[in-house]
gemmi code that builds the backbone of each chain (N, CA, C; Angstrom):
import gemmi

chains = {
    "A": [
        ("UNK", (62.233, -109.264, -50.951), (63.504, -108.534, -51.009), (63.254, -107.114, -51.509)),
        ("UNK", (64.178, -105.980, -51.289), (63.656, -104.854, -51.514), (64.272, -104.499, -52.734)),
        ("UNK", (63.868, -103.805, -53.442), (64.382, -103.488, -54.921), (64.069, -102.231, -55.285)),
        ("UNK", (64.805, -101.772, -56.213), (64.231, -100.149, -56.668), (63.568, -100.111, -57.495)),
        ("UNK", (62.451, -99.082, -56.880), (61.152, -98.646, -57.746), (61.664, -98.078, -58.926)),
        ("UNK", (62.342, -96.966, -59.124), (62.500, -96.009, -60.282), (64.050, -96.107, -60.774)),
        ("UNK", (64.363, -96.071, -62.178), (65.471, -96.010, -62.602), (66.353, -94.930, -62.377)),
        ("UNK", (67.353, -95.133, -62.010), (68.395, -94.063, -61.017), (68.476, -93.079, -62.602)),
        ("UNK", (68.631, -91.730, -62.572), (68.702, -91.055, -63.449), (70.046, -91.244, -64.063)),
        ("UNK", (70.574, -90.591, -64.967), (72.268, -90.716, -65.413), (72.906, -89.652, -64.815)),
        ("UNK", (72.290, -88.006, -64.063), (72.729, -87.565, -63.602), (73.039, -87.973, -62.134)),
        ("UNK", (71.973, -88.492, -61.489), (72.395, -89.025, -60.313), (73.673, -90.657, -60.656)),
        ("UNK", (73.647, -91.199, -60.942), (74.511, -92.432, -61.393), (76.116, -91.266, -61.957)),
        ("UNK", (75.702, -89.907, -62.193), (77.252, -89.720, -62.417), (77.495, -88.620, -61.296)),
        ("UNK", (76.623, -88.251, -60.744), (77.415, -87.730, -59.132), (78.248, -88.212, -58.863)),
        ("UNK", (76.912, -89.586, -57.999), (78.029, -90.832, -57.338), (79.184, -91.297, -58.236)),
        ("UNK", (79.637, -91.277, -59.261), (80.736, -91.910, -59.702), (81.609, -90.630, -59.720)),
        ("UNK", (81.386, -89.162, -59.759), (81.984, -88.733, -59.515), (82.627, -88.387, -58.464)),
        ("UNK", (82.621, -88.965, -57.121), (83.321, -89.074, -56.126), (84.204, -90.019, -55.765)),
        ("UNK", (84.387, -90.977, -57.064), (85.367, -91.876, -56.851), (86.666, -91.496, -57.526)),
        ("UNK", (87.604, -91.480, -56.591), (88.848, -90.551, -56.854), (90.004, -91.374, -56.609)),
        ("UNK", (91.146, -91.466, -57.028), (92.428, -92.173, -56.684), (92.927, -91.118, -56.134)),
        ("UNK", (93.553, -91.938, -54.592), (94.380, -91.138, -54.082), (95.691, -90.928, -53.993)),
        ("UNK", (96.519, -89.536, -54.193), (97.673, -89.601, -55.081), (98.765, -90.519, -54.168)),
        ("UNK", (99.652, -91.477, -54.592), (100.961, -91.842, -53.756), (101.747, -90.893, -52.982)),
        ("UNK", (102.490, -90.985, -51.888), (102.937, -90.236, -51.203), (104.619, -91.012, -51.788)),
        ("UNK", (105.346, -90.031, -52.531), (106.574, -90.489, -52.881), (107.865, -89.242, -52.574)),
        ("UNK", (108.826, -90.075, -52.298), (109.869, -89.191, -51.689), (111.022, -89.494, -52.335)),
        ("UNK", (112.280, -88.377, -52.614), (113.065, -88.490, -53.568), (114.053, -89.473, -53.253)),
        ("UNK", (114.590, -90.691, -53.682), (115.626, -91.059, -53.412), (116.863, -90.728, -52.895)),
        ("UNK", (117.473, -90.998, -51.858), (118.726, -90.288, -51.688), (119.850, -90.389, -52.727)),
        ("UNK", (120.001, -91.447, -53.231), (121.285, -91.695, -53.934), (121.027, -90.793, -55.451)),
        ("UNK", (119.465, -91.440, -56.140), (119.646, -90.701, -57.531), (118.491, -89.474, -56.867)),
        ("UNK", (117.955, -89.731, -56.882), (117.169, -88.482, -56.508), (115.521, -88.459, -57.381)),
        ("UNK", (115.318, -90.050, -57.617), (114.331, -90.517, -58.438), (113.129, -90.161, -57.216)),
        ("UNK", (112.080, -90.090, -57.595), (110.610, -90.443, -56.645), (110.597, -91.842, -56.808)),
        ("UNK", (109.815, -92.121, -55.047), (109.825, -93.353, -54.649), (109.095, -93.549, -53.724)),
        ("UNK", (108.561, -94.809, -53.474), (107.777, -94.712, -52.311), (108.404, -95.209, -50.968)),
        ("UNK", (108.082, -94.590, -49.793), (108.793, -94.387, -48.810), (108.943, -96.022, -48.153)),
        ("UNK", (109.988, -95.937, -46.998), (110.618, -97.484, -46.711), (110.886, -98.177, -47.862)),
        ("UNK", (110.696, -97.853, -49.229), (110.599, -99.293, -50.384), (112.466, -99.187, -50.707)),
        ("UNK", (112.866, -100.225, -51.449), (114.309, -99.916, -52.001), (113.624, -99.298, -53.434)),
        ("UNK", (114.628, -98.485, -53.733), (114.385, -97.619, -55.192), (114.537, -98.358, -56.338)),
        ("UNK", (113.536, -98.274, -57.036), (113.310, -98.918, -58.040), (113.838, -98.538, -58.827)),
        ("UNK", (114.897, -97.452, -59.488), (115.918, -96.843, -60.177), (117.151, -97.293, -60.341)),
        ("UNK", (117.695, -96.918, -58.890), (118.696, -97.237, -58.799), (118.989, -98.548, -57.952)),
        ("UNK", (118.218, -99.380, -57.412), (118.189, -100.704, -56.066), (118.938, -100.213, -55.000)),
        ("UNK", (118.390, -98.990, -55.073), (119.293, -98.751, -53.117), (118.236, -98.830, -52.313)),
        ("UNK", (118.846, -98.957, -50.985), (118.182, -99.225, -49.785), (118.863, -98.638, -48.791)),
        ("UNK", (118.914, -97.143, -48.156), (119.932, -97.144, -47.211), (121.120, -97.040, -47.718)),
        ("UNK", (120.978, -96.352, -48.864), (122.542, -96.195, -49.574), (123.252, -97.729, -49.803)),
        ("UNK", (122.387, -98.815, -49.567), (123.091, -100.364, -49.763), (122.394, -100.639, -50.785)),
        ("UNK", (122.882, -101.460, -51.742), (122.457, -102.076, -53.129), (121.705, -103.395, -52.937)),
        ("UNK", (120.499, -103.226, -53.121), (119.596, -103.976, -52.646), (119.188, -105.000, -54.412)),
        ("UNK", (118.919, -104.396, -55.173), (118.651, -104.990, -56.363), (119.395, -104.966, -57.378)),
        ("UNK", (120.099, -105.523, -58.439), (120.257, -105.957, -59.679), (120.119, -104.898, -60.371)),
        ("UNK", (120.507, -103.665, -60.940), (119.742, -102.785, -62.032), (120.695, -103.500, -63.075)),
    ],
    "B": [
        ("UNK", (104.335, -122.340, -21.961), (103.893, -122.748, -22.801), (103.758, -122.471, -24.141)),
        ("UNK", (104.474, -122.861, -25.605), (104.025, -121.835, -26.521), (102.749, -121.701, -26.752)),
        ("UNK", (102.411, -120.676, -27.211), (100.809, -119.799, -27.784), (100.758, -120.991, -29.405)),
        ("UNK", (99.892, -121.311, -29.809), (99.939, -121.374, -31.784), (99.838, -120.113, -31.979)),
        ("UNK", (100.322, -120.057, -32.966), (99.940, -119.033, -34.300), (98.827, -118.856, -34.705)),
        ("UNK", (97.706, -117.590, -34.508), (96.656, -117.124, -34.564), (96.551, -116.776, -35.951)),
        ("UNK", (95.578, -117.169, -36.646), (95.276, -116.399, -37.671), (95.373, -117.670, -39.105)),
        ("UNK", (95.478, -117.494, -40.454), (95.844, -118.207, -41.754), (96.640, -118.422, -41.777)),
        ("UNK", (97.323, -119.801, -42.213), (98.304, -120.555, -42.617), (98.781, -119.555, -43.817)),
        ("UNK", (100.057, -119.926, -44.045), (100.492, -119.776, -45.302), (100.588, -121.190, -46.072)),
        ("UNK", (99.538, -120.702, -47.348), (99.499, -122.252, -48.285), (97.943, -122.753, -47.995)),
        ("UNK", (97.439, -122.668, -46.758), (96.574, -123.119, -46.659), (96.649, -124.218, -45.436)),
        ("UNK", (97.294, -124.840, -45.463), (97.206, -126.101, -44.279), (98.285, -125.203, -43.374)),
        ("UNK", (98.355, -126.115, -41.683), (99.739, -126.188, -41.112), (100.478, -126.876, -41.731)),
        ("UNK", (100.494, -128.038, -42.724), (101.100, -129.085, -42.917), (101.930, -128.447, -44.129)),
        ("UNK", (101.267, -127.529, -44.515), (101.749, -126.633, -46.081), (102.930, -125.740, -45.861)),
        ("UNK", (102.354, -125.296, -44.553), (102.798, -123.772, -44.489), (104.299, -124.132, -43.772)),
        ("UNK", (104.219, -125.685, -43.061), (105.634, -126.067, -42.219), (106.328, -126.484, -43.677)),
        ("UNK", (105.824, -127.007, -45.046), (106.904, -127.376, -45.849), (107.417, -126.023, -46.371)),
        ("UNK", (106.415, -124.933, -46.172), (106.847, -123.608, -47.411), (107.841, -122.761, -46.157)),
        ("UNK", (107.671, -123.370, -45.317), (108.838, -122.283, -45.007), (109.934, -123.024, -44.696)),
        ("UNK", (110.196, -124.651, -44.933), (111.576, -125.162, -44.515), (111.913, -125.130, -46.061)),
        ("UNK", (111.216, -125.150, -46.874), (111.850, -124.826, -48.243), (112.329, -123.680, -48.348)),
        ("UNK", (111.410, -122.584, -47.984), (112.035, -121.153, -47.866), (113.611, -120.966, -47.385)),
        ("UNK", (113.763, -122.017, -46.024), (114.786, -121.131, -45.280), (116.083, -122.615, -46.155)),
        ("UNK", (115.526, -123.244, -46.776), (116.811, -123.894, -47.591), (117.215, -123.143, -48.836)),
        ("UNK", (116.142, -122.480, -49.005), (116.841, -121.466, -50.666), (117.993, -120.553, -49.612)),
        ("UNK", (117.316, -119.760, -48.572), (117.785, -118.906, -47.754), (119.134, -119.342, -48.051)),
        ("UNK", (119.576, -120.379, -47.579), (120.853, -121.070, -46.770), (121.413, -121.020, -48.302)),
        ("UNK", (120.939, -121.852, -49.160), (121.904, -122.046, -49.934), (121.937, -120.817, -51.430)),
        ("UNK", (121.268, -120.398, -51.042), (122.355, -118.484, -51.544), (122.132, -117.492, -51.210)),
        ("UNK", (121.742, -117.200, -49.698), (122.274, -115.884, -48.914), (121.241, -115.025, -49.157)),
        ("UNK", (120.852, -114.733, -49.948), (119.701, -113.712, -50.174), (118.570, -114.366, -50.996)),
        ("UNK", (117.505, -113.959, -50.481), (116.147, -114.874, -51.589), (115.126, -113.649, -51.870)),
        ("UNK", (114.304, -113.327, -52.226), (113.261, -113.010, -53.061), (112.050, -113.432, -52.964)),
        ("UNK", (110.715, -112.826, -52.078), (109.826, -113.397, -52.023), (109.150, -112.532, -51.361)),
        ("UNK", (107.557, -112.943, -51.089), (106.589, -111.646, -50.829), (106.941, -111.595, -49.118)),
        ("UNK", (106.181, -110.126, -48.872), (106.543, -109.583, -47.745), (106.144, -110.403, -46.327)),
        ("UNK", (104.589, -111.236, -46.547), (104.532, -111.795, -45.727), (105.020, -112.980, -45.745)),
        ("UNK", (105.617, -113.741, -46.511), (106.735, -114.559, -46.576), (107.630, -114.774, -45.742)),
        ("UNK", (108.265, -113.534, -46.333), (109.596, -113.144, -45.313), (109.805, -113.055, -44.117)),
        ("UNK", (108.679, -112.155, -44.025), (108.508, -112.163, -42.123), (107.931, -113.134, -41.139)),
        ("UNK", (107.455, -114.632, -41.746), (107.077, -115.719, -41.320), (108.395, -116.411, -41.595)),
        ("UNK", (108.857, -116.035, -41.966), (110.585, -116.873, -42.536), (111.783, -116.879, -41.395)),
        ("UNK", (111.705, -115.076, -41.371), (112.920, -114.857, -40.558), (113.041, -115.455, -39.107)),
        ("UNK", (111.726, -115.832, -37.977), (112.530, -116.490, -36.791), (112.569, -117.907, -37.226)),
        ("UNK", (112.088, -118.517, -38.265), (112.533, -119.768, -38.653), (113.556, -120.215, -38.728)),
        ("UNK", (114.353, -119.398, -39.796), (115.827, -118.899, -39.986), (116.709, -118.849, -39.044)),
        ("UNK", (116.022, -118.311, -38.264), (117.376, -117.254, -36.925), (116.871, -118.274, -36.209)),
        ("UNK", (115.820, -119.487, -35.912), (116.556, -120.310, -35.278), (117.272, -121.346, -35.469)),
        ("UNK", (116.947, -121.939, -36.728), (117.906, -122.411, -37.252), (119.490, -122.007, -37.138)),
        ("UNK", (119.297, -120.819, -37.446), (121.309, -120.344, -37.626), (121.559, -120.637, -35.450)),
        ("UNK", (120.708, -120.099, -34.874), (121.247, -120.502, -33.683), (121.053, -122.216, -33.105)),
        ("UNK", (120.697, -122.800, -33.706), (121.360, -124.296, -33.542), (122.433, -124.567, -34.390)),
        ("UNK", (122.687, -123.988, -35.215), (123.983, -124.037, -36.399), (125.386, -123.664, -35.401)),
        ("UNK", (124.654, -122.482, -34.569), (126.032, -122.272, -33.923), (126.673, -122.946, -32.622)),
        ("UNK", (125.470, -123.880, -32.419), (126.095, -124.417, -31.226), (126.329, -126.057, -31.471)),
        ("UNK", (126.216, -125.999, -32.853), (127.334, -127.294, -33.581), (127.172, -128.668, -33.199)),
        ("UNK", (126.384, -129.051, -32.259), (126.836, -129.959, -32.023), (125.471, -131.117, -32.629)),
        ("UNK", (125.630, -132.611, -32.454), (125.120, -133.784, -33.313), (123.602, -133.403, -33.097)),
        ("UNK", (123.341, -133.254, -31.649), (121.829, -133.162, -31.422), (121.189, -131.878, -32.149)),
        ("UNK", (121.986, -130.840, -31.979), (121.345, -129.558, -33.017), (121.237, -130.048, -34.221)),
        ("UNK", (122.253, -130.706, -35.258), (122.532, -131.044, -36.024), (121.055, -131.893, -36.862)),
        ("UNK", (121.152, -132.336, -35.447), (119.239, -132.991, -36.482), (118.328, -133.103, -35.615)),
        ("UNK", (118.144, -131.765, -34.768), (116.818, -131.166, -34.848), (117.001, -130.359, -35.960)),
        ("UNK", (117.678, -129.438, -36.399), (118.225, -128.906, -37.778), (117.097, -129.634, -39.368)),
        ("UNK", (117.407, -131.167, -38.587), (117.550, -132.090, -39.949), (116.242, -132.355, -40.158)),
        ("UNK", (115.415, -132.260, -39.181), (114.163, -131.997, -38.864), (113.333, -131.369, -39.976)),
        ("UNK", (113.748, -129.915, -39.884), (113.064, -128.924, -40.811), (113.735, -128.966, -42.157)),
        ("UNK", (115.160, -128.731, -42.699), (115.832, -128.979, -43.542), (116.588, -130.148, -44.134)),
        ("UNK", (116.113, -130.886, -44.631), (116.842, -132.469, -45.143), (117.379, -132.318, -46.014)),
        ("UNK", (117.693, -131.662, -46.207), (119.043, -131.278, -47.402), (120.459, -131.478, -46.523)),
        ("UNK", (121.252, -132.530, -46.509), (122.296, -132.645, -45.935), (123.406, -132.011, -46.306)),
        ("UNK", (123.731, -131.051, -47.613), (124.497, -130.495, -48.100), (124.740, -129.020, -47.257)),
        ("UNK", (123.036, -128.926, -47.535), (122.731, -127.443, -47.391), (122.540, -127.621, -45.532)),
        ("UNK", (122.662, -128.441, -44.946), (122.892, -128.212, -43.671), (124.197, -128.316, -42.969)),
        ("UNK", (125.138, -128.947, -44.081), (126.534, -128.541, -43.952), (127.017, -127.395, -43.636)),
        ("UNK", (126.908, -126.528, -45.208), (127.187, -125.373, -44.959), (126.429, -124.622, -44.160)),
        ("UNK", (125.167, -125.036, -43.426), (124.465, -124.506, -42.518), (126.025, -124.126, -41.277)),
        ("UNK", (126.381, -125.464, -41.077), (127.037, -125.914, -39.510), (128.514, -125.355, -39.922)),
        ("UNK", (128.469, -125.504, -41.064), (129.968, -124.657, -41.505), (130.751, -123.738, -41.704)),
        ("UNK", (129.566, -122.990, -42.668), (129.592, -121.934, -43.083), (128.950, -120.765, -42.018)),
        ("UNK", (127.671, -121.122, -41.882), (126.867, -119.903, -41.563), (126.980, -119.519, -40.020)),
        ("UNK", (127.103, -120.790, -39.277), (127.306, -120.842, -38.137), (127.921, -119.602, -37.360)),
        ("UNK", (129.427, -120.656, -37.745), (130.598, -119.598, -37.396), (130.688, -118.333, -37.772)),
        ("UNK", (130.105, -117.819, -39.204), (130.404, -116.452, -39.063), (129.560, -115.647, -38.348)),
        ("UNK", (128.270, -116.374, -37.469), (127.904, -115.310, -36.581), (128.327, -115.560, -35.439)),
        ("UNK", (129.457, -116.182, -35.131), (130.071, -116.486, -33.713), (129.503, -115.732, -32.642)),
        ("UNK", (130.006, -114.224, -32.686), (130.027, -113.291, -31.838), (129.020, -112.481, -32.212)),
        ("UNK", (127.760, -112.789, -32.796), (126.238, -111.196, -33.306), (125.226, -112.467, -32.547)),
        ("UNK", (125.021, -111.493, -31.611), (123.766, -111.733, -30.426), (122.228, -111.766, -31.142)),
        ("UNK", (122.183, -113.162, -31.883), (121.160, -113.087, -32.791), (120.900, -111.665, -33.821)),
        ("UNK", (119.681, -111.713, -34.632), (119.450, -110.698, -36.076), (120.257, -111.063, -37.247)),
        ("UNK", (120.157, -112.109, -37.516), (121.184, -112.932, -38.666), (120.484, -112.394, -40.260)),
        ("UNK", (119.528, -112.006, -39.722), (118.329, -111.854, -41.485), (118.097, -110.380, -41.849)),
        ("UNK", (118.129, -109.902, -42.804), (117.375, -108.336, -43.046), (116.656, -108.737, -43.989)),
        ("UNK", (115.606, -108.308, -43.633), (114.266, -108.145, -44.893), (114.401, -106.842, -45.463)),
        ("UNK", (114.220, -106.166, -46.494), (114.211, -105.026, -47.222), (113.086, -104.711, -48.054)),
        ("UNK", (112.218, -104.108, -48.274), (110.895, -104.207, -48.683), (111.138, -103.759, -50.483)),
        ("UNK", (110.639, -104.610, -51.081), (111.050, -103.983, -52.961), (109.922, -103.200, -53.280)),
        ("UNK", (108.560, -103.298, -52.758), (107.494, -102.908, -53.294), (106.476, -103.900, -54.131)),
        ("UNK", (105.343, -103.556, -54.782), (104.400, -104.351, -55.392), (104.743, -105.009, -56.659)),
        ("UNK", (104.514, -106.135, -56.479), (104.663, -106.917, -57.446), (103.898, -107.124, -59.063)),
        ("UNK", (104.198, -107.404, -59.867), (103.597, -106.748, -61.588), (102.206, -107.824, -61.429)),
        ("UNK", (101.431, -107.780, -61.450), (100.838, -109.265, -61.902), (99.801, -109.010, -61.210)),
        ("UNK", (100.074, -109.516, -59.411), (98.923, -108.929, -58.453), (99.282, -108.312, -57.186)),
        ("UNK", (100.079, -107.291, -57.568), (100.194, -106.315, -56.690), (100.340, -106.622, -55.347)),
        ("UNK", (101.093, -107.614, -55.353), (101.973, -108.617, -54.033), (103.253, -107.475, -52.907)),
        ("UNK", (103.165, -106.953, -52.270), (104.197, -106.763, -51.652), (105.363, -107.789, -51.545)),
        ("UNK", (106.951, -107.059, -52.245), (107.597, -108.257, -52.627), (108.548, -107.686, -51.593)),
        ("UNK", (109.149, -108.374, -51.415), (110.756, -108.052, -50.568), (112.066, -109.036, -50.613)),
        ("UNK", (113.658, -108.786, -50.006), (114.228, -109.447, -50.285), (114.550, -109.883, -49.113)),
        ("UNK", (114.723, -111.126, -48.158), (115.812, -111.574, -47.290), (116.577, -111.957, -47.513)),
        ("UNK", (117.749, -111.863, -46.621), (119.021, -112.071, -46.928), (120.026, -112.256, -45.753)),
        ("UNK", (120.952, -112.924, -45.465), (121.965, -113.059, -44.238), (122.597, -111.933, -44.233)),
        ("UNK", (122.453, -111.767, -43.202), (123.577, -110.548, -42.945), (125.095, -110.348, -42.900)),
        ("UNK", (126.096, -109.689, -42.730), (127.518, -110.354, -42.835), (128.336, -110.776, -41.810)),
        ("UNK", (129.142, -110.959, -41.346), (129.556, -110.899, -40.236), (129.931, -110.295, -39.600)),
        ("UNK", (130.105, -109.856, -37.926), (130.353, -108.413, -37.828), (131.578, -108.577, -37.784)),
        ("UNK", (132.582, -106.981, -38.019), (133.704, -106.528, -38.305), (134.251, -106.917, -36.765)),
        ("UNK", (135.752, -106.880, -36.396), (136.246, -106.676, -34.930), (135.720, -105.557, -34.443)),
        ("UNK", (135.627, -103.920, -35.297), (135.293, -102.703, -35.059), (133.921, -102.735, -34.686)),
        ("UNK", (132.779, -103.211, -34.955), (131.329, -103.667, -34.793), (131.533, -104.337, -33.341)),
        ("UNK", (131.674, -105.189, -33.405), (131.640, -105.889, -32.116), (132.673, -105.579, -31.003)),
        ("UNK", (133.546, -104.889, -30.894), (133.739, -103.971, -30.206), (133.154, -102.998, -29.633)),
        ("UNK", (132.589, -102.071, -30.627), (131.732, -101.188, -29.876), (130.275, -102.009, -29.356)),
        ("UNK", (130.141, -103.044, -30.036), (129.077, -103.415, -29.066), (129.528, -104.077, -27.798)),
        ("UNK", (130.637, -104.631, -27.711), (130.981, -104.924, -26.077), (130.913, -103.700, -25.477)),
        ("UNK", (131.151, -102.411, -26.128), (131.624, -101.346, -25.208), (130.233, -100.797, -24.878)),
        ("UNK", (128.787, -100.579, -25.838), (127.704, -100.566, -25.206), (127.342, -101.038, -23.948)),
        ("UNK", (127.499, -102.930, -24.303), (127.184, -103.488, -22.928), (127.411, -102.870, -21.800)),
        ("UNK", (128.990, -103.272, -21.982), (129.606, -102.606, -20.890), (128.909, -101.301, -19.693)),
        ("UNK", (129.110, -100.603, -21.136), (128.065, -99.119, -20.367), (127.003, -99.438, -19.893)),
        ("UNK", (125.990, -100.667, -20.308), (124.956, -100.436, -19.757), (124.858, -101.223, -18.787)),
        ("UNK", (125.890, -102.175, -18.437), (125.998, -102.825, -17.540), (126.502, -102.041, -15.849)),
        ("UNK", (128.104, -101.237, -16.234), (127.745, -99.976, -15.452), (126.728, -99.470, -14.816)),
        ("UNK", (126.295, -99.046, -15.814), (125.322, -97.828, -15.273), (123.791, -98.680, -14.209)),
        ("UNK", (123.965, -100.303, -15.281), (123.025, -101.105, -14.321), (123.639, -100.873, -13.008)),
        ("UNK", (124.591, -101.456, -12.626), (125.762, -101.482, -11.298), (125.341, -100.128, -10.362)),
        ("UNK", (125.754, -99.135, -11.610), (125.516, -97.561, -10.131), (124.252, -97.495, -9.860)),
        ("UNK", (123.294, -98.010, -10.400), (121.995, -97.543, -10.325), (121.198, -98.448, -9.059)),
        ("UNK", (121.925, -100.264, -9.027), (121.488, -100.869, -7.853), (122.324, -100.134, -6.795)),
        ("UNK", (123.470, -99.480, -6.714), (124.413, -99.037, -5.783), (124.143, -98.243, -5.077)),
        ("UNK", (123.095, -97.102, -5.824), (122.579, -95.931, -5.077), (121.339, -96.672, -4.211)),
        ("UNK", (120.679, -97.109, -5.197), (119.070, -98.139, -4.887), (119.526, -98.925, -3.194)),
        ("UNK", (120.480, -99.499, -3.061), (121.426, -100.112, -2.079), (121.334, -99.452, -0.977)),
        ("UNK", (122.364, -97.825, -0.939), (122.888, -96.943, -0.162), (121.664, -96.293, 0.082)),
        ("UNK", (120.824, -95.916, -0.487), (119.398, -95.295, 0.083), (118.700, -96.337, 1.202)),
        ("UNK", (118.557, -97.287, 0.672), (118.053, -98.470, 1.343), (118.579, -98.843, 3.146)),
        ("UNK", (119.961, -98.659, 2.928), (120.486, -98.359, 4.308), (120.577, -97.164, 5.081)),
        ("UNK", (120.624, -96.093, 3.931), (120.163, -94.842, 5.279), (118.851, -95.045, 5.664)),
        ("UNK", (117.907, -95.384, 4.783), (116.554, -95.641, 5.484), (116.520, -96.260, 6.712)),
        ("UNK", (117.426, -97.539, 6.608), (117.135, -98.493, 7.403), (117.379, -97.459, 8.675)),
        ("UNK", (118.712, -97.096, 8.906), (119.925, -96.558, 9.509), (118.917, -95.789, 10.197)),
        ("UNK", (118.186, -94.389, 9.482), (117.505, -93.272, 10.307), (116.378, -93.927, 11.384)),
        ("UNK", (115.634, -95.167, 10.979), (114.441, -94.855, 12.127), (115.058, -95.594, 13.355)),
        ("UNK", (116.300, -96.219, 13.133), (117.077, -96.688, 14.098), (117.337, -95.885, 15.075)),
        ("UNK", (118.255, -94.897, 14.539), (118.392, -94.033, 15.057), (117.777, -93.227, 16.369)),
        ("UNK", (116.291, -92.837, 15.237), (115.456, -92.204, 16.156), (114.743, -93.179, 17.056)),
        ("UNK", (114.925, -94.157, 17.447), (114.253, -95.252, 18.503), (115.343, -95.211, 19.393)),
        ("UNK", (116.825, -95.449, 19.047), (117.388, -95.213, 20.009), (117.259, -93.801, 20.907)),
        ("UNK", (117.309, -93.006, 20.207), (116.991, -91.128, 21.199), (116.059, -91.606, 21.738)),
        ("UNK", (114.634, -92.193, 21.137), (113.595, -92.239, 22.053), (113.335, -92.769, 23.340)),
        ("UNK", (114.341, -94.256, 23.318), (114.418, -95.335, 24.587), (115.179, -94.143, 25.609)),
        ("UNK", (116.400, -93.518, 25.015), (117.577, -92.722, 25.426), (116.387, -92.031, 26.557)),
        ("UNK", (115.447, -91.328, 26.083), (114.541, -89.619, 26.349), (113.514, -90.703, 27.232)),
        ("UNK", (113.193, -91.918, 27.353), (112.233, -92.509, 28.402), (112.884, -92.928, 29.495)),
        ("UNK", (114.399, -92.894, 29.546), (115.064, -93.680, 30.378), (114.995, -92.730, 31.558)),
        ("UNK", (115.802, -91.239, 30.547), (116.156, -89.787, 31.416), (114.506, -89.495, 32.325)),
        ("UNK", (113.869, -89.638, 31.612), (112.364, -89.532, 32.249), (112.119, -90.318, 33.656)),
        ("UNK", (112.319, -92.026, 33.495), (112.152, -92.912, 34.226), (113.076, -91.928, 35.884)),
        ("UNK", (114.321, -91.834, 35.471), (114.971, -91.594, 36.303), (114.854, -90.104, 37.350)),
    ],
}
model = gemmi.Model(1)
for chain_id, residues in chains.items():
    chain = gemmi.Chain(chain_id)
    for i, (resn, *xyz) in enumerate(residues, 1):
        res = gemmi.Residue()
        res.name, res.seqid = resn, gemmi.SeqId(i, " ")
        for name, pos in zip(("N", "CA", "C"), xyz):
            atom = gemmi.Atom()
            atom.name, atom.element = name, gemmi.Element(name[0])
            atom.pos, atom.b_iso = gemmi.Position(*pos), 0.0
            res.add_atom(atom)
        chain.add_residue(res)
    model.add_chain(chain)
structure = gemmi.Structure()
structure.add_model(model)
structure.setup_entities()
């Protein structure tokens, strides 16, 4: 099986980790309150959906 | 012929996945809106909607193929009672799914289904009056399709008769 010869340095081991990035949510304002939200979802603020009351607040 | 269903059960078995969704569509029934993950729901809803369309056509034999999937005799009451009739007149789409978003725990896509209401006289009105239109417009559209069809026919007629007409004058 193949294995590594030499111990990866800490600068190389933090390149590569420095390219691991979260990518930001794409959120859009609610119509009713005007909260951020993520798109198609019912609003987690206020439970609208389509201006219809989808959840319980 | 139907196709099966390609792909993972829900639950794990067929045998699982036929109890989790006649349980599903009995919460459904007996309070209108339920709560549950996204792919849930959308394995739910033609379950549902066919169910509600044997509900509406009432009679003993629907009644238990019905009884089939749902053995809850209460909850298939108000199936034949309740739910039936109020979609008398909505040309199937009895369910809306609504998407809530991810769930706390493990990040489940959750959503809600729910029956829809019944439509208003004003609703179903304008949807007769859609039909209508598009039934129309079906009508003018074979009508022209029709009337083209016979001038076609009509013209090479035509020109065969001039032609016999122009061999005769010749002959003579």
């Amino acid at each position: 099986m193949a294995v590594p010869k030499r111990k990866m340095s800490r600068s190389n081991t933090r390149h590569r980790r420095s390219q691991w990035k979260a990518a930001p949510v794409s959120l859009v304002a609610c119509e009713r309150c005007h909260e951020p939200k993520l798109q198609h979802i019912a609003c987690p603020n206020c439970g609208t959906y389509n201006r219809r009351q989808v959840l319980d607040v | 012929m139907p196709q099966p269903a390609k792909g993972a059960r829900l639950g794990g078995s067929a045998a699982h996945e036929k109890l989790l969704l006649a349980n599903l569509a009995k919460s459904l029934f007996e309070h209108g809106r339920i709560t549950t993950t996204e792919a849930k729901a959308r394995r739910l809803r033609p379950v549902a909607e066919r169910l509600i369309t044997k509900a509406k056509k009432g009679d003993i034999h629907n009644r238990r193929q019905v009884l089939q999937t749902i053995t809850d005799k209460s909850v298939v009451h108000t199936l034949f009672t309740e739910i039936g009739p109020r979609y008398e007149n909505r040309p199937g789409g009895y369910t809306r799914i609504t998407k809530l978003g991810p769930r706390r725990g493990d990040n489940a896509p959750m959503a809600v289904i729910e029956l829809v209401e019944a439509l208003t006289v004003q609703q179903s009105a304008v949807g007769e009056a859609e039909a209508a239109t598009k039934r129309s417009a079906k009508d003018a559209a074979g009508d022209e399709a029709l009337a083209d069809l016979k001038k076609d026919e009509a013209a090479p007629a035509d020109a065969a008769a001039e032609a016999e007409e122009s061999d005769e004058a010749k002959d003579a």
